[in-house]
N, C-alpha and C positions, 0 to 999 in steps of 0.2 A: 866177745865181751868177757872180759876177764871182773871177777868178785871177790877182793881178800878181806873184806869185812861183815859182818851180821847185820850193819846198817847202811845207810845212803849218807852220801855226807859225810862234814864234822862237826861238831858242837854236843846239841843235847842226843844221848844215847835213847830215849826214847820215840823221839824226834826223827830220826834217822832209820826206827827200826817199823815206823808209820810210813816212811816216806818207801824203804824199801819196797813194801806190801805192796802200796800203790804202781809203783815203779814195775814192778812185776805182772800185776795185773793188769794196766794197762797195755803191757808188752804181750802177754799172753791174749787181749785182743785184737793186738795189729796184724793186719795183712800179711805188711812186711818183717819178716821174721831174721834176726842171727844164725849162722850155719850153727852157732856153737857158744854157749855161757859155760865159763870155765870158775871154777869154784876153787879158790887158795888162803891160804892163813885161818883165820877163823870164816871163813864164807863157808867154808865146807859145812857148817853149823848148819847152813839151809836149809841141806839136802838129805837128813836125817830126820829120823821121829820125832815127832814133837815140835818140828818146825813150824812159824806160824804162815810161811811163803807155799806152803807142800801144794795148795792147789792150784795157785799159778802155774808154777815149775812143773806140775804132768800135766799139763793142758798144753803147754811148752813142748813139754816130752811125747807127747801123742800127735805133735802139728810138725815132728820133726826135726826140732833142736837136738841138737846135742847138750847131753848136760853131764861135765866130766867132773869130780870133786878129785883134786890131789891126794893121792895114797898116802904120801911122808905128811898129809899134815893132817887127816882122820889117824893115822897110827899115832898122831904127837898128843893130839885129842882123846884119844883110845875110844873112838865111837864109828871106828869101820864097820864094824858090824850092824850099825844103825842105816844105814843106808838106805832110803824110798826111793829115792830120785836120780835119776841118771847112772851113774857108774863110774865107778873107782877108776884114776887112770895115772898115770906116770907126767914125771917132766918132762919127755920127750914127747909125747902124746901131747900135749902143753903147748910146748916151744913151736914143734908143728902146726898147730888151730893158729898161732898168733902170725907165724913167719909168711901163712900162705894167704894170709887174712889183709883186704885191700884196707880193710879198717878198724882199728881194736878200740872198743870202748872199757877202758877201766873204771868202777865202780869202787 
């Protein structure tokens, strides 16, 4: 499952960043779990302090997932250092979760 945005959706930015929360939390109490939520463009926002998703995404992180946020784009951001959730990871590391993935959900 790939995430390049701070919200779910398109339309209203509030709207979407409601919808995210829920989206996550209910993920975070399914059974059935993603090997891997991969975090690009502004998603990486998630995975940082002050995020309002941080307790889904380690209840996520402790049942298993993988939770990788893109390096080049926390460095574009300049909030690598922010990082709670998951871990810093490359476009190969990327390209790999999606290529061997029977199924990618983009967000």
């Amino acid at each position: 499952m790939t995430n390049s945005g701070e919200s779910l959706g398109r339309g209203d930015e509030e709207l979407g960043k409601i919808l995210m929360k829920n989206f996550l939390t209910t993920l975070a109490g399914n059974d059935e779990l993603p090997e891997a939520l991969l975090f690009v463009n502004s998603g990486v926002k998630l995975v940082v302090e002050g995020s309002p998703v941080l307790g889904p995404l380690k209840i996520l992180e402790e049942k298993g997932v993988y939770l990788g946020a893109c390096g080049t784009c926390l460095d574009y951001f300049k909030i690598k250092d922010k990082v709670v959730a998951g871990e810093v990871t490359n476009m190969g590391n990327i390209v790999n979760y999606l290529t061997k993935s029977l199924k990618v959900v983009s967000l």
